[in-house]
MDAnalysis code that builds the backbone (N, CA, C; Angstrom):
import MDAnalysis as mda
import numpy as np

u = mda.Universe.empty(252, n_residues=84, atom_resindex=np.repeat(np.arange(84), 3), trajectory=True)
u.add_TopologyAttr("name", ["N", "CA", "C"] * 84)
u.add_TopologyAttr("resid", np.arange(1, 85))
u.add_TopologyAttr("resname", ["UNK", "UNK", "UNK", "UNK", "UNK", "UNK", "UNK", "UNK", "UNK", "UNK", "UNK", "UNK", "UNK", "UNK", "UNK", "UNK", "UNK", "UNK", "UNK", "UNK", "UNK", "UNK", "UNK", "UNK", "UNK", "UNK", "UNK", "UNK", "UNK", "UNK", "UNK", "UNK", "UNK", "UNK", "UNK", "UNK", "UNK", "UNK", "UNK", "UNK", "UNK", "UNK", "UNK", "UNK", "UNK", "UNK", "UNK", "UNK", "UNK", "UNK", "UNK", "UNK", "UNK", "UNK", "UNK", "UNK", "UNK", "UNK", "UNK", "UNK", "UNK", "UNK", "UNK", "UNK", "UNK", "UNK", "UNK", "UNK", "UNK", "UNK", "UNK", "UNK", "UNK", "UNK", "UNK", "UNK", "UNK", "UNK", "UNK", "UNK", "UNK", "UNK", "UNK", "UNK"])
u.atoms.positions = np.array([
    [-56.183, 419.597, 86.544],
    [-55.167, 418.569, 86.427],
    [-55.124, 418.097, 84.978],
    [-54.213, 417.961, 84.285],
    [-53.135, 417.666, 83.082],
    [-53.301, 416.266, 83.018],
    [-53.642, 415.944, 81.345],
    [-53.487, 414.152, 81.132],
    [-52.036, 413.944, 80.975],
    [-51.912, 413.351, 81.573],
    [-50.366, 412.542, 81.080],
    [-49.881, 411.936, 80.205],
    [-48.968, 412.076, 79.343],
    [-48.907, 411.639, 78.011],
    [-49.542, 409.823, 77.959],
    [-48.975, 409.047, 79.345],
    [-49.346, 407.914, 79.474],
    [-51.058, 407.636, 79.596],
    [-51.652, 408.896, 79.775],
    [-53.217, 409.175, 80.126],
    [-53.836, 409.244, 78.880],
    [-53.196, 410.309, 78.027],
    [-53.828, 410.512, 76.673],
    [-53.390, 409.347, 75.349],
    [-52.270, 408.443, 75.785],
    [-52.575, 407.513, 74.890],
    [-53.793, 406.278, 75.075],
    [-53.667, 406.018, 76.480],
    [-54.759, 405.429, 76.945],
    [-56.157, 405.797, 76.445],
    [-56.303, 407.062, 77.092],
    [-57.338, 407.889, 75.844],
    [-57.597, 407.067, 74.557],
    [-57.283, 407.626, 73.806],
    [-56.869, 407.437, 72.215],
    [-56.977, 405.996, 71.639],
    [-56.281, 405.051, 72.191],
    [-56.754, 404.281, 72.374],
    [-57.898, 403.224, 72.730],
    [-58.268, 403.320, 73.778],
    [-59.915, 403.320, 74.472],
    [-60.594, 403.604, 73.201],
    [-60.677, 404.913, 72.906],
    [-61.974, 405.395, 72.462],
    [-61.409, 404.959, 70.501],
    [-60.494, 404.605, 70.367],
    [-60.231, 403.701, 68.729],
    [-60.450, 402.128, 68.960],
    [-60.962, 401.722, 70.241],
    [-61.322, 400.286, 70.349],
    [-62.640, 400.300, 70.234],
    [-63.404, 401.758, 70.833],
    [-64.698, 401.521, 70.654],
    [-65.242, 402.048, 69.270],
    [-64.781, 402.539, 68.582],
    [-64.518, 403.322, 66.957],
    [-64.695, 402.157, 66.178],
    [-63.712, 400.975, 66.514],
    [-63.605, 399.940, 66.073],
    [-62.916, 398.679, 66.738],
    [-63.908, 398.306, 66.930],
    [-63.739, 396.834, 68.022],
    [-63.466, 395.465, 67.384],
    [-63.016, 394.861, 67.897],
    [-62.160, 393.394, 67.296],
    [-62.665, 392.405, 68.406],
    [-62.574, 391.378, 67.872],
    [-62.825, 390.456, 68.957],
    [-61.813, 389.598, 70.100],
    [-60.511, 390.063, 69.385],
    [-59.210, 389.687, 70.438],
    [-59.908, 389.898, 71.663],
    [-60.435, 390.980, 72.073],
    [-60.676, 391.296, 73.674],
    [-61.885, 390.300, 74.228],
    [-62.586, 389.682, 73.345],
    [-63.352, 388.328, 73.587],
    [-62.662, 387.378, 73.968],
    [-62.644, 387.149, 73.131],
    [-61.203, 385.607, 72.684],
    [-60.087, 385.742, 73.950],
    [-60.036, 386.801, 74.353],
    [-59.103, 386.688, 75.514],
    [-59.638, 386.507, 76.579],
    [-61.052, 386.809, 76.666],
    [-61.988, 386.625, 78.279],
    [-62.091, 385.527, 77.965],
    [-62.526, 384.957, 76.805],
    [-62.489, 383.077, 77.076],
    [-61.272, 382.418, 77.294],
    [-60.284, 382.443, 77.065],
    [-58.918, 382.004, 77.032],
    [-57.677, 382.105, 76.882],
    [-57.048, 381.353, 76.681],
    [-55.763, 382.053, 75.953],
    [-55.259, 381.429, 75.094],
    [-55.985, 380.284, 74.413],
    [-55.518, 379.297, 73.144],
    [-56.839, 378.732, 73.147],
    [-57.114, 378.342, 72.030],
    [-57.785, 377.591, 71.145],
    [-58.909, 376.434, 71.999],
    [-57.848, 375.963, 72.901],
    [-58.571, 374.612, 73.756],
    [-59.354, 375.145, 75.012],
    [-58.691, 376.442, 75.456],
    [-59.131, 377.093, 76.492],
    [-60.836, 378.210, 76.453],
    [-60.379, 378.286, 75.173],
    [-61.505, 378.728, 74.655],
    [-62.910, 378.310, 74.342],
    [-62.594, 376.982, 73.791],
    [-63.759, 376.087, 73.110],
    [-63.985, 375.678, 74.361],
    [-63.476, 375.303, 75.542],
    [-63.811, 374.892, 76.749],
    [-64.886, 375.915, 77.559],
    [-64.248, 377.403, 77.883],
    [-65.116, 377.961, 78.051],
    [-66.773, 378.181, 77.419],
    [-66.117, 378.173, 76.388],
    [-67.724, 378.491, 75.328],
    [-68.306, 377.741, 75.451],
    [-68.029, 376.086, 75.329],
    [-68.883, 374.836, 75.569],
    [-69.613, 374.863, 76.915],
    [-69.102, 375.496, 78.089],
    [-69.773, 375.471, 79.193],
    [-70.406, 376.549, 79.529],
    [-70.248, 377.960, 78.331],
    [-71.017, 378.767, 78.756],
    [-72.610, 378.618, 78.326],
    [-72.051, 377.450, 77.020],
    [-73.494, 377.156, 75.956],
    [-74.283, 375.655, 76.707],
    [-73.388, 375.321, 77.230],
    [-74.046, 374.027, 78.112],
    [-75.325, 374.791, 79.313],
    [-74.587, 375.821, 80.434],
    [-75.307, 376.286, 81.416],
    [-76.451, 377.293, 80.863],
    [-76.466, 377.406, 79.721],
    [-77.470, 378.931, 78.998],
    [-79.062, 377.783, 78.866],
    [-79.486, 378.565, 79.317],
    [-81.284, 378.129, 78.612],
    [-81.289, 378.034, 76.954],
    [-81.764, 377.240, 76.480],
    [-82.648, 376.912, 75.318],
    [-82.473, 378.197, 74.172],
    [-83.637, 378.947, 75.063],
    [-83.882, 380.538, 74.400],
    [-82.367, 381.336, 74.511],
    [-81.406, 381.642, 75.324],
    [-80.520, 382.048, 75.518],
    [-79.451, 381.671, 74.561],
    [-79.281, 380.194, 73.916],
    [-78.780, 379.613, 73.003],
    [-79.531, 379.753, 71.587],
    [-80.456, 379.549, 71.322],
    [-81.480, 380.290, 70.476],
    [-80.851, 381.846, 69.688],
    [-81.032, 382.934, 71.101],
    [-80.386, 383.990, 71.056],
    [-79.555, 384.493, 69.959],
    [-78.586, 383.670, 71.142],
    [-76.890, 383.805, 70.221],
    [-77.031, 383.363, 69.042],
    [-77.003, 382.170, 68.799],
    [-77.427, 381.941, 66.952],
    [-78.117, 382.754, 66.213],
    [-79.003, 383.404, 66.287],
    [-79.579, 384.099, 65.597],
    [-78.674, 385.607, 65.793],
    [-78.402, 385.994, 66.949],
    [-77.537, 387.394, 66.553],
    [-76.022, 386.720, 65.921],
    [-75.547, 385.624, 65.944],
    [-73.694, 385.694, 65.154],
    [-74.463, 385.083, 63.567],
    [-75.680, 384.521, 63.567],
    [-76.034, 384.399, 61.839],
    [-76.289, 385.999, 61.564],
    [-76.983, 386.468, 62.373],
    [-77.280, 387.891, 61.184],
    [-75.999, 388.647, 61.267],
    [-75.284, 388.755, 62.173],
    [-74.232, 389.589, 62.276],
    [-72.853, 389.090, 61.017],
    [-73.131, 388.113, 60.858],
    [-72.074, 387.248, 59.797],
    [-73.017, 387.142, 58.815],
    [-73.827, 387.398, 58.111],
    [-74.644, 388.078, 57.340],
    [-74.340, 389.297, 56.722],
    [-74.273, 390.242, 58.061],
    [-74.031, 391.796, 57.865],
    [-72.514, 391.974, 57.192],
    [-71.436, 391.182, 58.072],
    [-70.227, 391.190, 57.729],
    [-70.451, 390.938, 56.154],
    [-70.834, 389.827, 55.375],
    [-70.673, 389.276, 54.068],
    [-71.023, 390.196, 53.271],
    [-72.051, 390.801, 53.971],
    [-73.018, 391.885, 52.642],
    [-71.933, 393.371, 52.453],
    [-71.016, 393.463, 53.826],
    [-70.557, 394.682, 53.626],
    [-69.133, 394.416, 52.996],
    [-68.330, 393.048, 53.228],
    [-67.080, 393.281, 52.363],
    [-67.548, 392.477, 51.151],
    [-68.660, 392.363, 50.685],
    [-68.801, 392.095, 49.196],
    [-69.250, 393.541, 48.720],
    [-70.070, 394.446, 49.057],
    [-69.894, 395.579, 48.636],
    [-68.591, 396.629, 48.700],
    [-68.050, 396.212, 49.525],
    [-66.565, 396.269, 49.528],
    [-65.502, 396.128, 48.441],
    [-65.584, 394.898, 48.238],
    [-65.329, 394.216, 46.771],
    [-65.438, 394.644, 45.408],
    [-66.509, 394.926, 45.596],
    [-67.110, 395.472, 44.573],
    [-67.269, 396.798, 44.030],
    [-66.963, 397.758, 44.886],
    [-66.482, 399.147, 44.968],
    [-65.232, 399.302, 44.770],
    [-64.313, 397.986, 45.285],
    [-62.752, 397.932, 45.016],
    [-62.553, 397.711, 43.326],
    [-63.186, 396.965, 43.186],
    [-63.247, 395.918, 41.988],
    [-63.612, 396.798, 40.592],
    [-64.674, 398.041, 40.842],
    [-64.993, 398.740, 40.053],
    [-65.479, 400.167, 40.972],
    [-64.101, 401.450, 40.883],
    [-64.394, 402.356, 41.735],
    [-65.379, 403.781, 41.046],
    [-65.399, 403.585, 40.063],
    [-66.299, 404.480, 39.401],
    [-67.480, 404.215, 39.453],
    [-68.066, 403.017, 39.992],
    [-69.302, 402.591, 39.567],
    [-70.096, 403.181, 41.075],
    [-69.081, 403.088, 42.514],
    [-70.090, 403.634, 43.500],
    [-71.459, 404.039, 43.832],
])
């Protein structure tokens, strides 16, 4: 059995979300605006244990860490491309 053109964009798709993932598809399990969101999160961080809250802070600091270090080398490769 044959993908369907409607099959293989799906495909293609799928597997360019996991290539490179965004956080829209977060942001949308919490809500759908701004207020809906911070609502969820506040009660997901209210019901979490200590350590569980702990957690998370420490993986979105290093991960926003990682982000800074890579579009300043970014930058900086832009900024001066011979120097790589």
């Amino acid at each position: 059995m044959g993908l369907s053109p409607f099959d293989r964009r799906l495909l293609t798709e799928g597997l360019a979300y996991f290539t490179a993932p965004r956080l829209a598809s977060l942001l949308d399990l919490l809500g759908t605006n701004d207020g809906e969101r911070l609502a969820t999160l506040t009660a997901m961080l209210r019901n979490s244990s200590e350590d569980e809250v702990e957690d998370l802070t420490d993986l979105v600091e290093r991960a926003l860490a990682r982000v800074a270090r890579e579009r300043s080398r970014a930058a900086r490769r832009e900024a001066d491309p011979d120097r790589s």
